[in-house]
C-alpha positions as CSV (number, residue, x, y, z in Angstrom):
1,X,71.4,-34.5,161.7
2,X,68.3,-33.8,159.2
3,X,68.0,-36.5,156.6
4,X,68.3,-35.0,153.3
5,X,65.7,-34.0,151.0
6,X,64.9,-36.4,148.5
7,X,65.5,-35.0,145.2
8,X,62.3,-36.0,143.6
9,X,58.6,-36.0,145.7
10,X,55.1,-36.9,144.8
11,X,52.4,-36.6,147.4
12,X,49.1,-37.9,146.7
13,X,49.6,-37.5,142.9
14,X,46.1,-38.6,141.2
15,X,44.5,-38.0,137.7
16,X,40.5,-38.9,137.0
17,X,39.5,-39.7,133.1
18,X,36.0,-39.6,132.4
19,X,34.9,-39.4,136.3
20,X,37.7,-42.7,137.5
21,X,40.8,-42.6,139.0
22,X,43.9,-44.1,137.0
23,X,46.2,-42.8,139.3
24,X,45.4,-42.5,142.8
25,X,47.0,-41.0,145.7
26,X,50.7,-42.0,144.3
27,X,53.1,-40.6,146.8
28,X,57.0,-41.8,146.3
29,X,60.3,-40.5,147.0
30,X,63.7,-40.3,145.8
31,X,67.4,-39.5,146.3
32,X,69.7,-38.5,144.2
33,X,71.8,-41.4,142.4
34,X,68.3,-43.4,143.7
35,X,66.8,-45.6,141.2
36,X,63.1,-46.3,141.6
37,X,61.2,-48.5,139.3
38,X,57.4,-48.3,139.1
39,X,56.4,-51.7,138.4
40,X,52.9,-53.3,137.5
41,X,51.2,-54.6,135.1
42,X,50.1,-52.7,130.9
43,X,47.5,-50.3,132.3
44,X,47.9,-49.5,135.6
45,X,49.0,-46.1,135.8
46,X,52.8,-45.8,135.4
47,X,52.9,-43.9,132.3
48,X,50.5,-41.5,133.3
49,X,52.5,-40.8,136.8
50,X,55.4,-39.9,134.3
51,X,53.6,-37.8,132.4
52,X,52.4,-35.9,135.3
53,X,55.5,-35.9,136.6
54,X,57.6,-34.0,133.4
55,X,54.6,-31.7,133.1
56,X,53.5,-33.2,129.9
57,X,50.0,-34.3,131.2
58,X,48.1,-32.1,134.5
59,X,47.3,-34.0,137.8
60,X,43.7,-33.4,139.7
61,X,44.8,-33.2,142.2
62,X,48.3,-33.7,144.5
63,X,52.1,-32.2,144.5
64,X,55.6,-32.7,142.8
65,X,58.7,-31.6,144.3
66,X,62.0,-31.2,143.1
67,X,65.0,-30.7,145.9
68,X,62.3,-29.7,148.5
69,X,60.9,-26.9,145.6
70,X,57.1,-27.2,144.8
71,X,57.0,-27.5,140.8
72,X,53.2,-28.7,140.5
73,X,50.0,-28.5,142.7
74,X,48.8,-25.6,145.0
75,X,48.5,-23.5,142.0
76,X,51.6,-24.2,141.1
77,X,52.6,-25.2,137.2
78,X,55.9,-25.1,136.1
79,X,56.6,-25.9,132.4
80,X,58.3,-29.2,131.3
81,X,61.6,-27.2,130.2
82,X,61.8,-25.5,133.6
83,X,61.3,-28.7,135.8
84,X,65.0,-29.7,135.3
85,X,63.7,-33.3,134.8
86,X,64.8,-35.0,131.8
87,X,63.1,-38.2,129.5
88,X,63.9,-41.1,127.8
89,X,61.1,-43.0,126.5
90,X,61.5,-46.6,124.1
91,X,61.5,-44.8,121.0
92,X,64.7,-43.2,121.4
93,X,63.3,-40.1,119.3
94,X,66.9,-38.5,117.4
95,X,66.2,-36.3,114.9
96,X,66.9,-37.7,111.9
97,X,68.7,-34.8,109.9
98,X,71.0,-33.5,112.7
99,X,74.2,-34.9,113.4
100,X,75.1,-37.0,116.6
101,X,76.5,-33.9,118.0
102,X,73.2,-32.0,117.5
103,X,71.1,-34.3,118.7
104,X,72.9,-34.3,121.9
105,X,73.7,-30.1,122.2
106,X,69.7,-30.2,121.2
107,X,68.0,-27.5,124.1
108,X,71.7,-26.6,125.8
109,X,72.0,-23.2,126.0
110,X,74.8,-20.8,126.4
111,X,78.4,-20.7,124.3
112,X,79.1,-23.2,121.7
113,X,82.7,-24.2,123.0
114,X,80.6,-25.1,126.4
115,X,78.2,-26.7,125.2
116,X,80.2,-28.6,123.0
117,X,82.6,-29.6,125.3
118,X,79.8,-31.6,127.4
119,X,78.6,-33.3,124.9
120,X,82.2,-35.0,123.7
121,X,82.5,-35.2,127.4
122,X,78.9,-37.6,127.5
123,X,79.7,-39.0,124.6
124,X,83.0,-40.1,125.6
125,X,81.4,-41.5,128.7
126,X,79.1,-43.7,126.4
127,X,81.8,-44.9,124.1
128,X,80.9,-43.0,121.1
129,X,82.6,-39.9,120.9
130,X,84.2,-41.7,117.0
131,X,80.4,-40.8,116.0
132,X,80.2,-37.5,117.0
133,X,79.7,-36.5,112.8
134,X,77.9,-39.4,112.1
135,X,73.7,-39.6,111.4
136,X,71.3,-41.5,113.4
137,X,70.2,-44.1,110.7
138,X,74.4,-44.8,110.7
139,X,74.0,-45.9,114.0
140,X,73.3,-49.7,115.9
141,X,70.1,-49.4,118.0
142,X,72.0,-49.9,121.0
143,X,74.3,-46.9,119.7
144,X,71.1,-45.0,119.0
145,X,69.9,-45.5,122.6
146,X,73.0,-43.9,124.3
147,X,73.2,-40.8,122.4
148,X,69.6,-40.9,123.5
149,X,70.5,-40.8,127.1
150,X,73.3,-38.7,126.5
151,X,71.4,-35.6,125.2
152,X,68.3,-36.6,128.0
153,X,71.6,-36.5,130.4
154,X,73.7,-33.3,128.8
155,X,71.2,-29.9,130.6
156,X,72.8,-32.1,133.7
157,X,68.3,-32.9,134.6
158,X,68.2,-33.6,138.9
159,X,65.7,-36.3,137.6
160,X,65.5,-38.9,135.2
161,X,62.3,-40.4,134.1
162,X,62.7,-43.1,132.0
163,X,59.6,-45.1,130.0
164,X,60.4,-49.3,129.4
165,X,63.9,-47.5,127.7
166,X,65.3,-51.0,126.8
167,X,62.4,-52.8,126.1
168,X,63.8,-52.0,122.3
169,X,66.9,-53.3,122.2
170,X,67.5,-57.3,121.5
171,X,68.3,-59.7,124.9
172,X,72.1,-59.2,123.7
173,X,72.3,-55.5,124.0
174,X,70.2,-54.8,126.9
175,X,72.1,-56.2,129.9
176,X,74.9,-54.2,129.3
177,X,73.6,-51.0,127.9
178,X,71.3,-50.9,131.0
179,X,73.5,-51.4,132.9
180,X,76.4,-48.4,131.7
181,X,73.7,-46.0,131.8
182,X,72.7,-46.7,135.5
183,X,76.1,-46.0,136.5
184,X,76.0,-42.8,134.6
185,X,73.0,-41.6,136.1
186,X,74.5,-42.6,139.3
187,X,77.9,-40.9,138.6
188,X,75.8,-37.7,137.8
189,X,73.8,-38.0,141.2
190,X,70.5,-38.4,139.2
191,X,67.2,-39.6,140.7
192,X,65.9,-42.2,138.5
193,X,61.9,-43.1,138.2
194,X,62.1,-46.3,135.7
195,X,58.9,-47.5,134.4
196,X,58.9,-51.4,133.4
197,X,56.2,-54.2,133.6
198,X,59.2,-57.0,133.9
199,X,59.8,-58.0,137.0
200,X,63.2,-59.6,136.5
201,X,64.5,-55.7,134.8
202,X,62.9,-53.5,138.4
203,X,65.2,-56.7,140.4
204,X,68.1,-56.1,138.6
205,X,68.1,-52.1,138.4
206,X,66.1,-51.1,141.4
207,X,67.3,-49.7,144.5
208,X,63.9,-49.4,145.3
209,X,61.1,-51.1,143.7
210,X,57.3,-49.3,144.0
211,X,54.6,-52.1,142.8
212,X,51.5,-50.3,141.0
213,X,47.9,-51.9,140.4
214,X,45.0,-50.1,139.2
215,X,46.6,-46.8,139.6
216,X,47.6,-47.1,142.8
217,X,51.0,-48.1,144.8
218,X,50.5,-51.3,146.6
219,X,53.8,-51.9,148.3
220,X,57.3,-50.0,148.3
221,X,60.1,-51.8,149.1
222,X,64.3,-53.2,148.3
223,X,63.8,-55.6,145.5
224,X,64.6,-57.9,148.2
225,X,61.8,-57.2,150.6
226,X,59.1,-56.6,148.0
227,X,60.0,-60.3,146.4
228,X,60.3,-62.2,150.3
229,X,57.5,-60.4,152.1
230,X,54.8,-59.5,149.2
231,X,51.7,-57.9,150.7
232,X,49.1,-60.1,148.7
233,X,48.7,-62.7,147.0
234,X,49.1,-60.8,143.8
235,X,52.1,-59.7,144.6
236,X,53.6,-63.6,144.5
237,X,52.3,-64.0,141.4
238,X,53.0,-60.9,139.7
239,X,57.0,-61.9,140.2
240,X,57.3,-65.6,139.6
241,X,54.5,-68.7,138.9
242,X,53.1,-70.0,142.3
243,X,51.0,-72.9,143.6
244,X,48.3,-72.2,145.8
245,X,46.7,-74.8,148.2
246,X,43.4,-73.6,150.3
247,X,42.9,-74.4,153.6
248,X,40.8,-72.7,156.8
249,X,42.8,-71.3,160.0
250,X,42.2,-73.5,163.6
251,X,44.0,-72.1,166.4
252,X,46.7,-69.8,164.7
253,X,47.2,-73.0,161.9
254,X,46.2,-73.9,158.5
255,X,45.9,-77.9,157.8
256,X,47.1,-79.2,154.8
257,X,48.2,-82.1,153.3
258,X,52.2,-80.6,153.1
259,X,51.5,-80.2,157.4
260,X,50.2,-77.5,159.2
261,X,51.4,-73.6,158.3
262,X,51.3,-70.7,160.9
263,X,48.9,-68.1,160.7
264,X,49.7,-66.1,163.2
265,X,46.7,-63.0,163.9
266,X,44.3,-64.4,161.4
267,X,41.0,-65.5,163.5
268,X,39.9,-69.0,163.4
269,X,37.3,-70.2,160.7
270,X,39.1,-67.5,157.8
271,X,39.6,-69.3,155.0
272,X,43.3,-69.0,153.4
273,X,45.3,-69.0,150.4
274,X,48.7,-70.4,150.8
275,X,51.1,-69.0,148.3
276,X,54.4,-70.8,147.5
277,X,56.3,-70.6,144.3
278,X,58.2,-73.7,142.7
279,X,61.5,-73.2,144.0
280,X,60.3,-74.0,147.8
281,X,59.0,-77.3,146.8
282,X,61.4,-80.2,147.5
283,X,61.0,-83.6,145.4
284,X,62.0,-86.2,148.2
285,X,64.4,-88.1,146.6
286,X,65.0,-90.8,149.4
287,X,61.3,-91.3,150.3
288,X,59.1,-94.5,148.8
289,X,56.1,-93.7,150.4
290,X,58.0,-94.1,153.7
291,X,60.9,-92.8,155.2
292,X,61.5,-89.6,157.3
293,X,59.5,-87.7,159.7
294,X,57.9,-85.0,159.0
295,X,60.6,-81.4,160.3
296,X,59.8,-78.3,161.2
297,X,61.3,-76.6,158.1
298,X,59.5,-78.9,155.6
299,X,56.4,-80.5,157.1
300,X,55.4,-84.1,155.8
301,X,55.7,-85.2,152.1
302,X,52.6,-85.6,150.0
303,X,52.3,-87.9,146.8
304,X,52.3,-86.7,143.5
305,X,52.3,-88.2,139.6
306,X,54.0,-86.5,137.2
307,X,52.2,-84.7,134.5
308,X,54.3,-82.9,132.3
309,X,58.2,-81.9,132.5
310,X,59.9,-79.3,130.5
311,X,63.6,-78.4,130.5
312,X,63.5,-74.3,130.7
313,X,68.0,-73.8,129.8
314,X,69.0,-73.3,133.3
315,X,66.7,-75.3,135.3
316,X,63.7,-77.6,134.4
317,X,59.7,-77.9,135.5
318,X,58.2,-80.6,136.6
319,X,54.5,-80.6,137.1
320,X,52.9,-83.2,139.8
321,X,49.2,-84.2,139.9
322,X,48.3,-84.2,143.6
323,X,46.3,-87.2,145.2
324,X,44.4,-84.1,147.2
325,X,41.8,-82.5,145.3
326,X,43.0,-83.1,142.0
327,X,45.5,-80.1,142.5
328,X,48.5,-79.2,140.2
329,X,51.6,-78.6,141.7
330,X,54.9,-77.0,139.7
331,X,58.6,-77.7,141.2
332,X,61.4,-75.8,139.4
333,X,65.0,-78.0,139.6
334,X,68.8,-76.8,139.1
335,X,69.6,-78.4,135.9
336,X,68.0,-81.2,133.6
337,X,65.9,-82.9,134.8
338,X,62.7,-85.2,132.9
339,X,60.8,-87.6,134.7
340,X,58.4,-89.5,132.5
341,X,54.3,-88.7,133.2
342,X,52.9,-91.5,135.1
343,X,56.1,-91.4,138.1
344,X,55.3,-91.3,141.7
345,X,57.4,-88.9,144.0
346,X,56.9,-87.5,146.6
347,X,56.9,-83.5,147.5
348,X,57.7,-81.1,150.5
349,X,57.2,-77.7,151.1
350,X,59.6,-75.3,152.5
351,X,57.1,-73.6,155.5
352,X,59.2,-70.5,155.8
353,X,59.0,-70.0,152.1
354,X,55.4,-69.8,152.4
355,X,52.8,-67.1,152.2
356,X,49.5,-67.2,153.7
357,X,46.8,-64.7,153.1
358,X,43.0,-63.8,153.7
359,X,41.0,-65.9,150.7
């Protein structure tokens, strides 16, 4: 049985500005009802693959497909209205003097008791089928944004490509407008490319999450896989704060003062970064400067002084000043919790929650 053909395909997808690269070699794939996020940093490339990919800016070089049909490269250059790709972009971009129902028929073609009946069928879908007379500036701008996606949504596009879309709307709004129209999208079979510099939004929407750093894709991966196994040591940090301790490799090990960490394939001499974040270090509650032996999961305890603590709402940070090298470590903790600068406790560090890389 053949796998079937993604709906949306970049191979190799670069664009040079003034002789350099800010997008190189991008190649992704999607399938339909697939949402992909392109995630890095302001920058890096991800509006310009978007661009390239609804036509509205020319690649140097590289292809797009759409459901296994060459749209751009080779000599190939379809125009954005014939790509079948629609946009929605953060300003939500109605037109001002047409109704909610022209905004959304906007572009549809054919009979107007077609067309019309698909858009009261979207907007039904998106709960606002009561403002089918109304104006734009009578709307909420959480009602504005989903007749947005409904007319990107109503010439039925086999791709979505959707610019920071939410990044508009206040914390109250977003969750649950993003969410309703990933569903729809889903519900219409749509391949979704989602550009977004917030982490926590690609974990929370992504099926598939592709992170992007000076124009280029550095890893592809479930939300999942890119967050446990990152390929660098930028990769830690781009997703949550991390503590770093330096060490050099003997014999497949790294010695520290947490205990000794694998690092497996990495000849001896290289000196290493080892990458944990917060949440993988343990504050030994029953330990005085004695108490258990070092395990295999958590190594030996190392003594630290508070510094500074902060209650964050759902957990707090404590910050230790290390008797090695001067060193700040952070420790996140379920809850409230405020020890006073000047305490001595001691910390653990989960091994298998650790990353080691190349310095």
């Amino acid at each position: 049985m053949h796998p079937p053909v993604p709906r949306l395909e970049t191979r190799n997808l670069t664009r040079r500005f003034d002789g350099r690269d800010v997008v190189s070699d991008v190649s992704l794939s999607i399938r339909p009802g697939q949402v992909t996020c392109l995630l890095g940093p302001s920058g890096c490339g991800k509006s310009t693959t978007l661009r390239m990919i609804a036509g509205i800016e020319r690649q140097d070089s590289g292809e797009i497909i759409v459901d296994g049909g060459l749209i751009a490269g080779g000599g190939v250059m379809l125009p954005p209205e014939r790509r079948g790709i629609g946009l929605m972009f953060q300003d939500f971009a109605l037109f001002p003097h047409l109704s909610v129902l022209d905004n959304v028929a906007f572009g549809l073609q054919g009979p107007k008791p077609q067309w019309r009946a698909r858009v009261s069928e979207l907007l039904d879908k998106v709960d606002l089928l009561r403002f089918i007379d109304a104006f734009p500036h009578q709307l909420s701008g959480g009602e504005q944004q989903r007749v947005a996606l409904a007319r990107a949504l109503a010439p039925r596009p086999r791709v979505m490509l959707m610019d920071e879309p939410f990044s508009g709307l206040d914390n109250r709004l977003r969750d649950g407008i993003r969410d309703e129209t990933l569903d729809l999208l889903k519900a219409e079979e749509t391949a979704v490319l989602l550009v977004t510099h917030e982490p926590e939004e690609a974990m929370r929407m992504a099926d598939e999450i592709a992170l992007m750093r000076d124009g280029r894709i550095v890893q592809v991966g479930a939300p999942y896989n890119v967050y446990t196994r990152p390929v660098d040591r930028a990769a830690v940090s781009f997703f949550s704060d991390t503590n770093l301790l330096k060490a050099q490799v003997r014999g497949a090990l790294a010695q520290t003062p947490f205990g000794q960490f694998l690092a497996p394939g990495i000849p001896d001499g290289t000196d290493v970064d080892i990458v944990f974040r917060p949440q993988h270090v343990r504050i030994d509650f029953d330990r005085d400067g004695r108490g258990p032996l070092p395990t295999p999961t958590e190594g030996v305890a190392a003594r630290g002084v508070v510094h500074r603590s902060r209650f964050l709402g759902h957990e707090s940070l404590v910050e230790f000043r290390m008797d090695f090298g001067d060193e700040i470590i952070k420790v996140t903790v379920p809850n409230v919790f405020l020890p006073k600068p000047g305490k001595v406790m001691w910390l653990t560090v989960r091994r298998d929650r650790c990353f080691v890389f190349p310095a």
